[in-house]
Biopython code that builds the backbone (N, CA, C, O; Angstrom):
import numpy as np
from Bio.PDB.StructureBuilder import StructureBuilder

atoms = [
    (1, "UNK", "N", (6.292, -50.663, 27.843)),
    (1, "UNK", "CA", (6.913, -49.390, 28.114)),
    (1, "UNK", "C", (5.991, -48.296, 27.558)),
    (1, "UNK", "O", (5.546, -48.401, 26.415)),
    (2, "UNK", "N", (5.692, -47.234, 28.349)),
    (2, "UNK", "CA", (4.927, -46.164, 27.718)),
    (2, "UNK", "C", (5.709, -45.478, 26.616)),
    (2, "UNK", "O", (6.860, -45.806, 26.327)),
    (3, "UNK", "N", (5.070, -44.560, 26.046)),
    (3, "UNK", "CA", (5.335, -43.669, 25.252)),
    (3, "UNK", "C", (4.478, -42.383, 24.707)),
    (3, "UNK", "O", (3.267, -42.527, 24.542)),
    (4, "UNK", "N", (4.992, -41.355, 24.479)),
    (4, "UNK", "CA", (4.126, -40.438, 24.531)),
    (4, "UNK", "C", (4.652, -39.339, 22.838)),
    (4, "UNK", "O", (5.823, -39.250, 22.471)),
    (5, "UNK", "N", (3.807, -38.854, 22.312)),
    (5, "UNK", "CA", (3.907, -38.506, 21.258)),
    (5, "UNK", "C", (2.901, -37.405, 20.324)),
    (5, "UNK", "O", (1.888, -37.301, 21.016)),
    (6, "UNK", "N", (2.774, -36.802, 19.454)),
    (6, "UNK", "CA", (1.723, -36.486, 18.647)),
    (6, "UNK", "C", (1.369, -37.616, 17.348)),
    (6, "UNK", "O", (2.202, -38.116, 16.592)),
    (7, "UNK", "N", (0.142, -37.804, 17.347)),
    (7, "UNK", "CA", (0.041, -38.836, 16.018)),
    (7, "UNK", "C", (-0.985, -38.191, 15.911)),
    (7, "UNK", "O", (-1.507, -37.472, 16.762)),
    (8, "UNK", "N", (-1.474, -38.511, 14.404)),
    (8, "UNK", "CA", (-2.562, -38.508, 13.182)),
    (8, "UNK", "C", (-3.304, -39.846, 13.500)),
    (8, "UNK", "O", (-2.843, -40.914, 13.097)),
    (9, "UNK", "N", (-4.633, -39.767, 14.339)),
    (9, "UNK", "CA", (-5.212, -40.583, 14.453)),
    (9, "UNK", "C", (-6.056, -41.252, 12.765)),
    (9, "UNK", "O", (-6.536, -42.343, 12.457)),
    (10, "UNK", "N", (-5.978, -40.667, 12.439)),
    (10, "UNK", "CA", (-6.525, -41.220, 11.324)),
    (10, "UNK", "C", (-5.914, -40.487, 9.864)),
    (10, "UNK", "O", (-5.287, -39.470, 10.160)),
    (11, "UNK", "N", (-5.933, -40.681, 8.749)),
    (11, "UNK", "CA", (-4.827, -40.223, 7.338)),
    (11, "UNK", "C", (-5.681, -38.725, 7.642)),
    (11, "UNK", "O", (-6.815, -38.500, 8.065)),
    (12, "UNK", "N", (-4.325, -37.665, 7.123)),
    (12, "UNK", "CA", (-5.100, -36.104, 6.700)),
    (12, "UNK", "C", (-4.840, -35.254, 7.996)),
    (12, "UNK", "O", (-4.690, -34.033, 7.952)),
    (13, "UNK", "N", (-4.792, -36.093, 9.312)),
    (13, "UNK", "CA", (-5.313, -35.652, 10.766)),
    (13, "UNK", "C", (-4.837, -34.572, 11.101)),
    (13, "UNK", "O", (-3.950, -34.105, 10.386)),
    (14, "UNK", "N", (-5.241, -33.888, 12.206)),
    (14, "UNK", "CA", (-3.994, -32.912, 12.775)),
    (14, "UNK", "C", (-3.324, -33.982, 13.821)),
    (14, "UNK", "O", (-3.805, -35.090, 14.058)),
    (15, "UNK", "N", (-2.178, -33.475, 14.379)),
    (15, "UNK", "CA", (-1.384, -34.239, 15.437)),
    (15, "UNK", "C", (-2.190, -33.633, 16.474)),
    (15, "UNK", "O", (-2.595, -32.470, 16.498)),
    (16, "UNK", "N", (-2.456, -34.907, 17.669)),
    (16, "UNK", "CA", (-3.142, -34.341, 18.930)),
    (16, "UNK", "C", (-2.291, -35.454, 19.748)),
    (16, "UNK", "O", (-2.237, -36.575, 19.243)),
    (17, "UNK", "N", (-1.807, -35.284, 20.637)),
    (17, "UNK", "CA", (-1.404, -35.876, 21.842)),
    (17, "UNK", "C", (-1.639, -36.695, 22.218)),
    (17, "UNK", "O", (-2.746, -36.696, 22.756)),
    (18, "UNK", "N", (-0.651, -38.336, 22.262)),
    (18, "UNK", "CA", (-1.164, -40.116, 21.663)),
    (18, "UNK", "C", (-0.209, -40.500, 22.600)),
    (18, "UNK", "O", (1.018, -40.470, 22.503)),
    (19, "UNK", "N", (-1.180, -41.001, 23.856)),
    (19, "UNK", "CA", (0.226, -42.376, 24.572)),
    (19, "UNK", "C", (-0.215, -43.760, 24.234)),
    (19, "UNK", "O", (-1.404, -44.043, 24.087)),
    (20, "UNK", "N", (1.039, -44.865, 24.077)),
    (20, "UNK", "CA", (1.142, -45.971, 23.740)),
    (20, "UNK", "C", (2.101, -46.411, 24.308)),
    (20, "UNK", "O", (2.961, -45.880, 25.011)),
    (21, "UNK", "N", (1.852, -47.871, 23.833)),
    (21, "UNK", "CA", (2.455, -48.792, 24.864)),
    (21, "UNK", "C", (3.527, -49.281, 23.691)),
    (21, "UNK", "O", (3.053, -49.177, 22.560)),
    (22, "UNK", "N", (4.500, -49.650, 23.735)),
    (22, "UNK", "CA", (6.075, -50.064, 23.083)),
    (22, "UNK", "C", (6.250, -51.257, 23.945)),
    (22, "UNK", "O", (5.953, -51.315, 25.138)),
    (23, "UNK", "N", (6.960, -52.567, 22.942)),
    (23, "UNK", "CA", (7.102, -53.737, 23.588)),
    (23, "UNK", "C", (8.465, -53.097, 24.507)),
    (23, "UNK", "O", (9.016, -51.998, 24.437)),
    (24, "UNK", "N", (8.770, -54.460, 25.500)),
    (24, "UNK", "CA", (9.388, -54.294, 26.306)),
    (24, "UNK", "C", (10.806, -54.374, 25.463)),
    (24, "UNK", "O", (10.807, -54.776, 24.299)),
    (25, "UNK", "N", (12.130, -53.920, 26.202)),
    (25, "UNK", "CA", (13.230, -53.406, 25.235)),
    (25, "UNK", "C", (13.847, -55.082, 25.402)),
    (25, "UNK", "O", (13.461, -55.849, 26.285)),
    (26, "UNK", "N", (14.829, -55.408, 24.398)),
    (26, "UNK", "CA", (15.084, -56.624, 23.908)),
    (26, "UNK", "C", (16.526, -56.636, 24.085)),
    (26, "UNK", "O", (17.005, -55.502, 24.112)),
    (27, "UNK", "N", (17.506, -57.756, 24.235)),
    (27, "UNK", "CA", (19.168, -57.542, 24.366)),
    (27, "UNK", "C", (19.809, -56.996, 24.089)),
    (27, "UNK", "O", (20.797, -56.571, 24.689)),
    (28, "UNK", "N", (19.192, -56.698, 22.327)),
    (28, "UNK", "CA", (20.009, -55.854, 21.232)),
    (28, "UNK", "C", (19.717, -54.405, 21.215)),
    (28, "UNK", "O", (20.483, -53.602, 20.683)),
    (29, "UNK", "N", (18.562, -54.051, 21.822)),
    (29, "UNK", "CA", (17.993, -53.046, 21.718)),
    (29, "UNK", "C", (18.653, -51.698, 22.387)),
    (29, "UNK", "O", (19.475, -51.612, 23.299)),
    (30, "UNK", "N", (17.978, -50.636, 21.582)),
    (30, "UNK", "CA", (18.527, -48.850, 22.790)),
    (30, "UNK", "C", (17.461, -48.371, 22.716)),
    (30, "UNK", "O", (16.724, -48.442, 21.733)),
    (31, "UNK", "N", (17.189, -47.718, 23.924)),
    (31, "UNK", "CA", (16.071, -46.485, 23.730)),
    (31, "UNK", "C", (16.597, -45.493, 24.353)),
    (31, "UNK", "O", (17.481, -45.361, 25.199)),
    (32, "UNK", "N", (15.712, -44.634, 23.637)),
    (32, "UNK", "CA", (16.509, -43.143, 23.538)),
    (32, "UNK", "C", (15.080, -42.459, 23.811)),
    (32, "UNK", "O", (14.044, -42.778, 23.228)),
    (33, "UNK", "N", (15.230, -41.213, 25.045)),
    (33, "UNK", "CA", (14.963, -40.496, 25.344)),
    (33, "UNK", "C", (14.478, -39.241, 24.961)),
    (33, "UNK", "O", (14.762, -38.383, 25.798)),
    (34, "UNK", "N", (13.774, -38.772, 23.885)),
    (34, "UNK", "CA", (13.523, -37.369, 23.383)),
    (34, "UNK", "C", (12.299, -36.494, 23.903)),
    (34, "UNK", "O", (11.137, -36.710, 24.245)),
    (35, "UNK", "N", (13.091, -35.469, 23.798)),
    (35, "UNK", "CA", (12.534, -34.401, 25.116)),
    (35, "UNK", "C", (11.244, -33.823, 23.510)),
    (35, "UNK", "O", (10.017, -33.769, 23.597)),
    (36, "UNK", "N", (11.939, -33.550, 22.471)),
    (36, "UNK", "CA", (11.146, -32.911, 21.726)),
    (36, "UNK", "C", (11.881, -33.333, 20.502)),
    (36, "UNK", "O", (13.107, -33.444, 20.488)),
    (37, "UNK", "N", (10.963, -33.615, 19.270)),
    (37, "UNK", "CA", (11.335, -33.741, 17.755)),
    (37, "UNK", "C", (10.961, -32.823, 16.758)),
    (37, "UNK", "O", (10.468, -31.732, 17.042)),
    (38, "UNK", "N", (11.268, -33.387, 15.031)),
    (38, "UNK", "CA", (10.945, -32.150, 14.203)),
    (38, "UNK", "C", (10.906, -33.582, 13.309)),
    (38, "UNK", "O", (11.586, -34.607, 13.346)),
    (39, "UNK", "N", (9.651, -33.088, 12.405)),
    (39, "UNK", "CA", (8.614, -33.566, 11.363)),
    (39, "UNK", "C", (9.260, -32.968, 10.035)),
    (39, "UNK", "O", (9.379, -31.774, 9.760)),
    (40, "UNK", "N", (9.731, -34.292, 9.119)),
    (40, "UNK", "CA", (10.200, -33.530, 7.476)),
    (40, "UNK", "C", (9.114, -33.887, 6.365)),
    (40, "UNK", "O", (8.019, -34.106, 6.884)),
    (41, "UNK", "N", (9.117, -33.968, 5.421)),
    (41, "UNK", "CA", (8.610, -33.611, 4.387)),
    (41, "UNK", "C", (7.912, -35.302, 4.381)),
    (41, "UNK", "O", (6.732, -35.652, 4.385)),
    (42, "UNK", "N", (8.708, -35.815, 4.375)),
    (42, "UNK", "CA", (8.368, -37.138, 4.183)),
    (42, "UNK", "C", (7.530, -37.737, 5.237)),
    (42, "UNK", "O", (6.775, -38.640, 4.876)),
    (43, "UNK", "N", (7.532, -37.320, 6.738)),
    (43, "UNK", "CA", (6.278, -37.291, 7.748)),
    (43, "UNK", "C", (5.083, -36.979, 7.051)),
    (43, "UNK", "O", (4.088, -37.704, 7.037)),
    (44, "UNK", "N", (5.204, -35.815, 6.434)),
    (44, "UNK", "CA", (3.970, -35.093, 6.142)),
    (44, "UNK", "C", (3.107, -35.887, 4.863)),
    (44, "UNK", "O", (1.915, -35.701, 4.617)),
    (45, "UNK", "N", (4.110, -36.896, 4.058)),
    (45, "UNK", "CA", (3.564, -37.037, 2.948)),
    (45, "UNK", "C", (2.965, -38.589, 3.682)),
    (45, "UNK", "O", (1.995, -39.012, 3.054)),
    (46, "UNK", "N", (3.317, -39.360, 4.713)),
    (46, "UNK", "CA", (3.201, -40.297, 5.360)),
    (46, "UNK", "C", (1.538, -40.149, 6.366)),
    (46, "UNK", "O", (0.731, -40.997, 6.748)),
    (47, "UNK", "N", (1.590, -39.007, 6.468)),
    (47, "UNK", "CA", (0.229, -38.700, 7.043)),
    (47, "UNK", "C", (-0.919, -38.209, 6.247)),
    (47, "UNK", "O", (-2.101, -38.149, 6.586)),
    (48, "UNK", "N", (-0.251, -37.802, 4.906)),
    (48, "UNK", "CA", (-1.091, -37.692, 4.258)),
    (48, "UNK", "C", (-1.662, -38.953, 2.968)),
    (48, "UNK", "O", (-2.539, -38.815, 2.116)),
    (49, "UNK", "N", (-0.792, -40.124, 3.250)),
    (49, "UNK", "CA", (-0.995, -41.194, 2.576)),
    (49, "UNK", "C", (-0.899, -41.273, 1.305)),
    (49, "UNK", "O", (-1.372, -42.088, 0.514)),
    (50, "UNK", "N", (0.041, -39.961, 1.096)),
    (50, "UNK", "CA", (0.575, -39.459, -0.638)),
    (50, "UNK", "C", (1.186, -40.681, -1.103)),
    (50, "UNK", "O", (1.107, -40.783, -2.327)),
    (51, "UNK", "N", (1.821, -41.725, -0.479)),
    (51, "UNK", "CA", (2.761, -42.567, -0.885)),
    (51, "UNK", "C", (1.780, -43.973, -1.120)),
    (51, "UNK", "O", (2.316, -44.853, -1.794)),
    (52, "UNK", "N", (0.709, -44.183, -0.733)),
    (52, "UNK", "CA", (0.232, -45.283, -0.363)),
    (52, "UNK", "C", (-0.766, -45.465, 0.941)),
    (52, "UNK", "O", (-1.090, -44.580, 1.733)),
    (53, "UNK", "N", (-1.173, -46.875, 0.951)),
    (53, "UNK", "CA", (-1.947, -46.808, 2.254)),
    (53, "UNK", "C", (-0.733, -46.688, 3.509)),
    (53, "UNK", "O", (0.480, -46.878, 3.415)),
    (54, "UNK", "N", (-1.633, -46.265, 4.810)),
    (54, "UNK", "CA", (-0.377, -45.624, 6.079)),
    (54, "UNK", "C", (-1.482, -47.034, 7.459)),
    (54, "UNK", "O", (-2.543, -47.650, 7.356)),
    (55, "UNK", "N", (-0.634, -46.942, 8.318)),
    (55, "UNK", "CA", (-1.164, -47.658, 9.494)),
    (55, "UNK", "C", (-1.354, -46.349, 10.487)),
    (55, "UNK", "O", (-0.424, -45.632, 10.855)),
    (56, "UNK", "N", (-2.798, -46.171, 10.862)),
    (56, "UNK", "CA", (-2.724, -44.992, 12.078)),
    (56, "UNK", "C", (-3.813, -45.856, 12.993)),
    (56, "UNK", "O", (-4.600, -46.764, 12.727)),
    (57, "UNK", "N", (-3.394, -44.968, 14.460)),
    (57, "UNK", "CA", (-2.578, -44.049, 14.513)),
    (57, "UNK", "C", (-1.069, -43.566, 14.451)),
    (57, "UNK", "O", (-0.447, -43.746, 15.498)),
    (58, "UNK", "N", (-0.429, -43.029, 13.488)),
    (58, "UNK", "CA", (0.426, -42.825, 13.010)),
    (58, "UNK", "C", (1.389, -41.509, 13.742)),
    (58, "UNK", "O", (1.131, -40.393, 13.291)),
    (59, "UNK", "N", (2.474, -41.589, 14.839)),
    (59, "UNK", "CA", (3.112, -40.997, 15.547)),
    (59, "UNK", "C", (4.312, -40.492, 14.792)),
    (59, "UNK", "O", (5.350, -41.108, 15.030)),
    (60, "UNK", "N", (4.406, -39.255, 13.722)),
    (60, "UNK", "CA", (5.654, -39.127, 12.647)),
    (60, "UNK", "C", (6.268, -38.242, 13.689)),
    (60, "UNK", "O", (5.781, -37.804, 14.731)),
    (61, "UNK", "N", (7.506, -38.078, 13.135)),
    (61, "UNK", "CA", (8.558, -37.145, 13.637)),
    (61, "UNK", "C", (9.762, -38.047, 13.925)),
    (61, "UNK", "O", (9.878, -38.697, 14.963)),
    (62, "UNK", "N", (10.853, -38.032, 12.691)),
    (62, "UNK", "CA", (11.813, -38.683, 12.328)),
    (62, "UNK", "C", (12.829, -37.982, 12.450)),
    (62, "UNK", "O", (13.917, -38.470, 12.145)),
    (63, "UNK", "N", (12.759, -36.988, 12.806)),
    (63, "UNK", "CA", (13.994, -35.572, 12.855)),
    (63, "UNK", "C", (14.315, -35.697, 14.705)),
    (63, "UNK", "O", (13.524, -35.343, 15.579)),
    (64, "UNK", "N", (15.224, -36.095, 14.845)),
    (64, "UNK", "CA", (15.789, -35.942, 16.559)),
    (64, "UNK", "C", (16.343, -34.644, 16.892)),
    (64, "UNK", "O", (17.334, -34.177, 16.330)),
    (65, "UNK", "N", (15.588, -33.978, 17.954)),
    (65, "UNK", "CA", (15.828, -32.851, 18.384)),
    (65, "UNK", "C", (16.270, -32.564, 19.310)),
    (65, "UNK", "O", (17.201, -33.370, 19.329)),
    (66, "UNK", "N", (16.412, -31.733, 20.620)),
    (66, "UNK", "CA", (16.284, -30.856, 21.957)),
    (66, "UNK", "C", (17.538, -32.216, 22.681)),
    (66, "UNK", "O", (18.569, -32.597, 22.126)),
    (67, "UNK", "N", (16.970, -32.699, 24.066)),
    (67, "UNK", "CA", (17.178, -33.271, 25.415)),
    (67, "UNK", "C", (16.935, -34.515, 24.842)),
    (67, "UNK", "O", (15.968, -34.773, 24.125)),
    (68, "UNK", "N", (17.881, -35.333, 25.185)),
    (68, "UNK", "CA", (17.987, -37.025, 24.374)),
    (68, "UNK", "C", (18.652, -37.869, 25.765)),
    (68, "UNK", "O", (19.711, -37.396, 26.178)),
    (69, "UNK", "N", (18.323, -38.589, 26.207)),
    (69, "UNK", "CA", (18.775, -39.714, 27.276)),
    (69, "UNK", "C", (18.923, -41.012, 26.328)),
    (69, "UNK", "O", (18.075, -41.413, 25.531)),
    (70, "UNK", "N", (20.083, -41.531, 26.568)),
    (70, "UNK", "CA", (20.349, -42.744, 25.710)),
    (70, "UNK", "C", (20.130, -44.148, 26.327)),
    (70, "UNK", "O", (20.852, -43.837, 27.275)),
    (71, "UNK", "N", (19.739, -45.527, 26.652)),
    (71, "UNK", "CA", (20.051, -46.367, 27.573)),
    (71, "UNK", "C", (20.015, -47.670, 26.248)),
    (71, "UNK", "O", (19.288, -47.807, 25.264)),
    (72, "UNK", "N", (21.375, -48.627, 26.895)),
    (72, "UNK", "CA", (21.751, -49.450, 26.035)),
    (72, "UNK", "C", (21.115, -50.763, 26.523)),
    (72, "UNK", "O", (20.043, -50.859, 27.121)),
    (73, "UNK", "N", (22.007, -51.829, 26.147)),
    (73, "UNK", "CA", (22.048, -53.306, 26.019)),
    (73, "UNK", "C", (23.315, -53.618, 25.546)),
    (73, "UNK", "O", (24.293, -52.872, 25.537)),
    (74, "UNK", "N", (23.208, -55.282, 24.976)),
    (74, "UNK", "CA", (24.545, -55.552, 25.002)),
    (74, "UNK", "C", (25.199, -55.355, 23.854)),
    (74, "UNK", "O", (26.299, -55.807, 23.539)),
    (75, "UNK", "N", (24.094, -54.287, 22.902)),
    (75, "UNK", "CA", (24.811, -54.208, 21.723)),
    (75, "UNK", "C", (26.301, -53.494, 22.090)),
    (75, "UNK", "O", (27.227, -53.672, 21.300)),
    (76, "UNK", "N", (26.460, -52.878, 23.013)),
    (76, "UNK", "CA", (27.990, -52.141, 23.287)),
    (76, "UNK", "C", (28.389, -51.364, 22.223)),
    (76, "UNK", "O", (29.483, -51.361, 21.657)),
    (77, "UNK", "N", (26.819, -50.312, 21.869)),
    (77, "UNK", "CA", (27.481, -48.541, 21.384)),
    (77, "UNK", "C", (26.960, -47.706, 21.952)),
    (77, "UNK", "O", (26.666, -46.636, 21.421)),
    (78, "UNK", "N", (26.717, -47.999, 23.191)),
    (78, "UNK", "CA", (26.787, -46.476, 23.528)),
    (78, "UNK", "C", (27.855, -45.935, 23.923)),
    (78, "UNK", "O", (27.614, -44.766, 24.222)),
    (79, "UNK", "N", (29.467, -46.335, 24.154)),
    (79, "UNK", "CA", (30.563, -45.820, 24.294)),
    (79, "UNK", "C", (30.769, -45.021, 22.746)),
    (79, "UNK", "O", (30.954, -43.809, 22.637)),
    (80, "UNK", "N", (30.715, -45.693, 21.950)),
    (80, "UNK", "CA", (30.982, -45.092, 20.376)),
    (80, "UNK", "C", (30.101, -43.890, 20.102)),
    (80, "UNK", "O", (30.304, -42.964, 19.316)),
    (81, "UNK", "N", (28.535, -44.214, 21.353)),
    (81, "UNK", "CA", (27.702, -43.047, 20.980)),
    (81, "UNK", "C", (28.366, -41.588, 21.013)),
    (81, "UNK", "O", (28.722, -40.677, 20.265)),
    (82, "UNK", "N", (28.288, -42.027, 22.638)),
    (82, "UNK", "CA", (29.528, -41.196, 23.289)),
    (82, "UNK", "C", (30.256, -40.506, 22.585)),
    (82, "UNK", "O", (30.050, -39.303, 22.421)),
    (83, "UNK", "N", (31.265, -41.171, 22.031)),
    (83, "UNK", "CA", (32.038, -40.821, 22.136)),
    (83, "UNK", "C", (31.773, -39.557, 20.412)),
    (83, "UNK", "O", (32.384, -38.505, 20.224)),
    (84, "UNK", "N", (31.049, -39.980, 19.772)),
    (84, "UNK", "CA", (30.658, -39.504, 18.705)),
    (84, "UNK", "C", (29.904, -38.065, 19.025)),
    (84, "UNK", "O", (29.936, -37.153, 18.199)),
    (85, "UNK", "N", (29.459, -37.983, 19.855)),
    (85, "UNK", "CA", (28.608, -37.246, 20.220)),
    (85, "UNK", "C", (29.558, -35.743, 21.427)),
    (85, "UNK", "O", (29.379, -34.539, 21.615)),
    (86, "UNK", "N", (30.242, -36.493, 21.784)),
    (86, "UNK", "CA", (31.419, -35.580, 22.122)),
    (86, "UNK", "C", (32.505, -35.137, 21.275)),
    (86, "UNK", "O", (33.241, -34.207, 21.604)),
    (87, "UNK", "N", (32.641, -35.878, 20.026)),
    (87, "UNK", "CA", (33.435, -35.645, 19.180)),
    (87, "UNK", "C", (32.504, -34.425, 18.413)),
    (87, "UNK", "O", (33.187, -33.624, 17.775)),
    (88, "UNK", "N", (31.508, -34.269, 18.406)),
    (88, "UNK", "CA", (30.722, -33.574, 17.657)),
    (88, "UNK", "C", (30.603, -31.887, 18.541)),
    (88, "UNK", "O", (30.803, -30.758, 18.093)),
    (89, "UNK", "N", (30.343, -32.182, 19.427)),
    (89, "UNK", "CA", (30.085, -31.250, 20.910)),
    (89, "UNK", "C", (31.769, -29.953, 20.910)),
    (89, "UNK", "O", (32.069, -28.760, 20.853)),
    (90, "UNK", "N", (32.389, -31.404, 21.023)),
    (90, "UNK", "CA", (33.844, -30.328, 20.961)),
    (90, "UNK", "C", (34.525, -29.269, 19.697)),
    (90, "UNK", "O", (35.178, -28.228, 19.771)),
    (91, "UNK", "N", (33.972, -30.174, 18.412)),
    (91, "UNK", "CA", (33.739, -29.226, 17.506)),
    (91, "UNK", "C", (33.153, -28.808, 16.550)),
    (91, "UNK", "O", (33.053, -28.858, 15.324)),
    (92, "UNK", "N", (32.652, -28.219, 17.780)),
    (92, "UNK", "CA", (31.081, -27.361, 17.316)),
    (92, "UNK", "C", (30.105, -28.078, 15.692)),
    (92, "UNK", "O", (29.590, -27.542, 14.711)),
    (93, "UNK", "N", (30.218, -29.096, 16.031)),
    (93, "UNK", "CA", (29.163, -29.972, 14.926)),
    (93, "UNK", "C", (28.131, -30.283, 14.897)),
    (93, "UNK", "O", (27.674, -31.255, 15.498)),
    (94, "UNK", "N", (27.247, -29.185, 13.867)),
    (94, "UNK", "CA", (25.590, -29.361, 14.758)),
    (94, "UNK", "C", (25.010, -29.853, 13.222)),
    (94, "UNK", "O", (25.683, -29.968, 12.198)),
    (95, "UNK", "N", (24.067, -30.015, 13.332)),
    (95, "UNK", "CA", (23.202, -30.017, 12.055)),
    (95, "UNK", "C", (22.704, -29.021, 11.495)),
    (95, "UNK", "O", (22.374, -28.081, 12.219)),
    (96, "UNK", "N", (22.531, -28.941, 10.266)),
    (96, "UNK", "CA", (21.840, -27.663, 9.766)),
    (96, "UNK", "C", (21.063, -27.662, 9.105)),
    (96, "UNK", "O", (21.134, -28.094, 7.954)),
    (97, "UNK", "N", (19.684, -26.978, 9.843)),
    (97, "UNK", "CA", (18.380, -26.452, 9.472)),
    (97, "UNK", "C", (17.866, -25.480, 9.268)),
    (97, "UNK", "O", (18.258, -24.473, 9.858)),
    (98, "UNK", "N", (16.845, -25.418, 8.397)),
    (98, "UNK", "CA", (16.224, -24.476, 8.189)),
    (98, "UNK", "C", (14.650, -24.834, 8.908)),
    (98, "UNK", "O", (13.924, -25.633, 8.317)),
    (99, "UNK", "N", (14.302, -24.358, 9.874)),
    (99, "UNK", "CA", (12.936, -24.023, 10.278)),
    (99, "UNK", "C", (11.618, -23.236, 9.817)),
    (99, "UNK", "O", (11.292, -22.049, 9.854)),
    (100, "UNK", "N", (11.116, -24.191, 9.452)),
    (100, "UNK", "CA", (9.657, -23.813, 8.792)),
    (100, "UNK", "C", (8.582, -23.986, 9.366)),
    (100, "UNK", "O", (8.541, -24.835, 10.257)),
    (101, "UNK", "N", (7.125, -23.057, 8.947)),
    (101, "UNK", "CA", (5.911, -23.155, 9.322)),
    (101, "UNK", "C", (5.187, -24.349, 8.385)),
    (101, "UNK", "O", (5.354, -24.843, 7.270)),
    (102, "UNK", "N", (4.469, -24.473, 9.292)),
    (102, "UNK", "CA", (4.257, -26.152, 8.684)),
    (102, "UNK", "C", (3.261, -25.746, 7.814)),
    (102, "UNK", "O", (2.600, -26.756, 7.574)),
    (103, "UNK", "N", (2.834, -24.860, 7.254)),
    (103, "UNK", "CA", (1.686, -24.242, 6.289)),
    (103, "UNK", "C", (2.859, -24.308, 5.254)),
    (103, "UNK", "O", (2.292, -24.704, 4.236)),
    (104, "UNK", "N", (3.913, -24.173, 5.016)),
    (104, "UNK", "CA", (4.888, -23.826, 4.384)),
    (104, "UNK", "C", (5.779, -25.464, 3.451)),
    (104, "UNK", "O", (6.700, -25.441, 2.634)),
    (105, "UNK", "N", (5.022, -26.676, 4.020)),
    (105, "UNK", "CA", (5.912, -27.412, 3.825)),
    (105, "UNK", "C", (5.727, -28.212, 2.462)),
    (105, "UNK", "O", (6.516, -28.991, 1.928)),
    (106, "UNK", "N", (4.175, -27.706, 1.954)),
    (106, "UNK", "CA", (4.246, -28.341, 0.604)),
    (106, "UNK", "C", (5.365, -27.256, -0.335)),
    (106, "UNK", "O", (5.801, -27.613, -1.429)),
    (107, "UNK", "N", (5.683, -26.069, 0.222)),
    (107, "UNK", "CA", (6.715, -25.211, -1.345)),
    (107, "UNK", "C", (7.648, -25.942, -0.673)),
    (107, "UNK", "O", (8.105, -26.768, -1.463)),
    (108, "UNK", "N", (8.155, -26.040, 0.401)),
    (108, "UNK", "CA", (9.642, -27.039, 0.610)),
    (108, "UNK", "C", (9.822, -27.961, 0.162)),
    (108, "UNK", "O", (10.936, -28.427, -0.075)),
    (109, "UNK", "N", (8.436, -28.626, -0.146)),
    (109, "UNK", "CA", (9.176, -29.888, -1.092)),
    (109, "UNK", "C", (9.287, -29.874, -2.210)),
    (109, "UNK", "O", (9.862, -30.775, -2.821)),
    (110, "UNK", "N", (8.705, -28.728, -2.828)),
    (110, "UNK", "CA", (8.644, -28.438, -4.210)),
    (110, "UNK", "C", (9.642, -27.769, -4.485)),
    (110, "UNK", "O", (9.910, -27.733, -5.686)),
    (111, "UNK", "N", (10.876, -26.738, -3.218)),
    (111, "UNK", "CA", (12.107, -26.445, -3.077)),
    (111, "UNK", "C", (12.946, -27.727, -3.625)),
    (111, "UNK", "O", (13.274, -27.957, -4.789)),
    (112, "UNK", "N", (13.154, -28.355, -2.669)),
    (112, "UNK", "CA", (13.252, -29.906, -2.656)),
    (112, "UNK", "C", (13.828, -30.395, -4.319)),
    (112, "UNK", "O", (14.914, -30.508, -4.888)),
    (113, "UNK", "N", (12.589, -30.559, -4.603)),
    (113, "UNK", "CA", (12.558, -31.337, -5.818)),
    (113, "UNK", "C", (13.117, -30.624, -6.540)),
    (113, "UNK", "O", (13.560, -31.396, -7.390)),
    (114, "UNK", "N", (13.426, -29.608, -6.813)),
    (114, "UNK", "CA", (14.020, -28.540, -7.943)),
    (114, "UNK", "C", (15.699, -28.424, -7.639)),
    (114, "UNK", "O", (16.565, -27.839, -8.289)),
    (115, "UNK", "N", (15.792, -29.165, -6.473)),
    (115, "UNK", "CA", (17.726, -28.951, -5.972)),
    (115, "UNK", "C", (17.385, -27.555, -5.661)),
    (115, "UNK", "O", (17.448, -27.150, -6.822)),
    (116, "UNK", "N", (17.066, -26.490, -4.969)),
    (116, "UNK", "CA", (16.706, -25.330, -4.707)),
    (116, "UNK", "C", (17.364, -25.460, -3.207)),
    (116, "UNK", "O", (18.454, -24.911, -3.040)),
    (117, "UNK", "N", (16.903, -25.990, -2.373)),
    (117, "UNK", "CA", (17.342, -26.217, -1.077)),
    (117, "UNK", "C", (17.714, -27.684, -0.694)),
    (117, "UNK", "O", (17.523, -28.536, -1.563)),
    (118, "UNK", "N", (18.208, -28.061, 0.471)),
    (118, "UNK", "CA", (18.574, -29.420, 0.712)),
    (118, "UNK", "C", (17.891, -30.038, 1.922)),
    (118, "UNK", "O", (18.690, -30.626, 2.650)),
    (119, "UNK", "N", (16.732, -30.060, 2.296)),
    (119, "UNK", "CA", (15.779, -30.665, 3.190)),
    (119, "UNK", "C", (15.787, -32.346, 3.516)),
    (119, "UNK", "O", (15.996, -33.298, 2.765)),
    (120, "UNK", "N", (15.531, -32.294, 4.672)),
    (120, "UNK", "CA", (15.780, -33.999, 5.241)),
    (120, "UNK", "C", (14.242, -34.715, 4.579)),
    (120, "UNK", "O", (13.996, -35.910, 4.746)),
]
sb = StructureBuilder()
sb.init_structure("model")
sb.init_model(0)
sb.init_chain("A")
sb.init_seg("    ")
for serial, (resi, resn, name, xyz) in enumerate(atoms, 1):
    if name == "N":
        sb.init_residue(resn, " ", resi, " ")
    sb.init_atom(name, np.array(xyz, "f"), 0.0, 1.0, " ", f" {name:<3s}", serial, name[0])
structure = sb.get_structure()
């Protein structure tokens, strides 16, 4: 299955525009559709190999965003997805962010760490 993404071809990188191939989907499996994502603190420290050695090319962005298509298997949730997701829709239950410049994201974590703000 294709896939298309920004990754850090190598630790430090900038993100440049990475298609790959994803095994084929499995009984248990869902894939989900994202039109567009958002990169947290912990992406950033993952590309920068702050934590340890990283495997790249490395495709971060763990934050689900925008236009999402869901398709199941026999795990049998995407009714619960559903239905969660309309439960959310009807009242008015969104997530809440704060949007930042990504020049900006080492003081967010240093927000972060101080209990100052509450970042994913």
């Amino acid at each position: 299955m294709k896939a298309r993404g920004l990754a850090a071809l190598t630790p430090k990188a900038a993100l440049t525009p990475y298609e790959f191939e994803r095994r084929e989907l499995g009984a248990h499996d869902v894939a989900l559709k994202i039109a567009y994502a958002g990169i947290c603190h912990s992406d950033i420290h993952q590309v920068r190999e702050e934590w340890g050695p990283a495997i790249f090319p490395m495709v971060p962005g763990s934050l689900l965003n925008g236009r999402r298509r869901i398709a199941g298997s026999m795990i049998g949730g995407i009714p619960e997805m559903q239905e969660m997701l309309d439960f959310c829709g009807k009242h008015s239950i969104i997530s809440d962010i704060e949007v930042i410049d990504a020049s900006y994201a080492d003081k967010a974590y240093e927000r972060t760490i101080a209990s100052d703000v509450k970042y994913r």
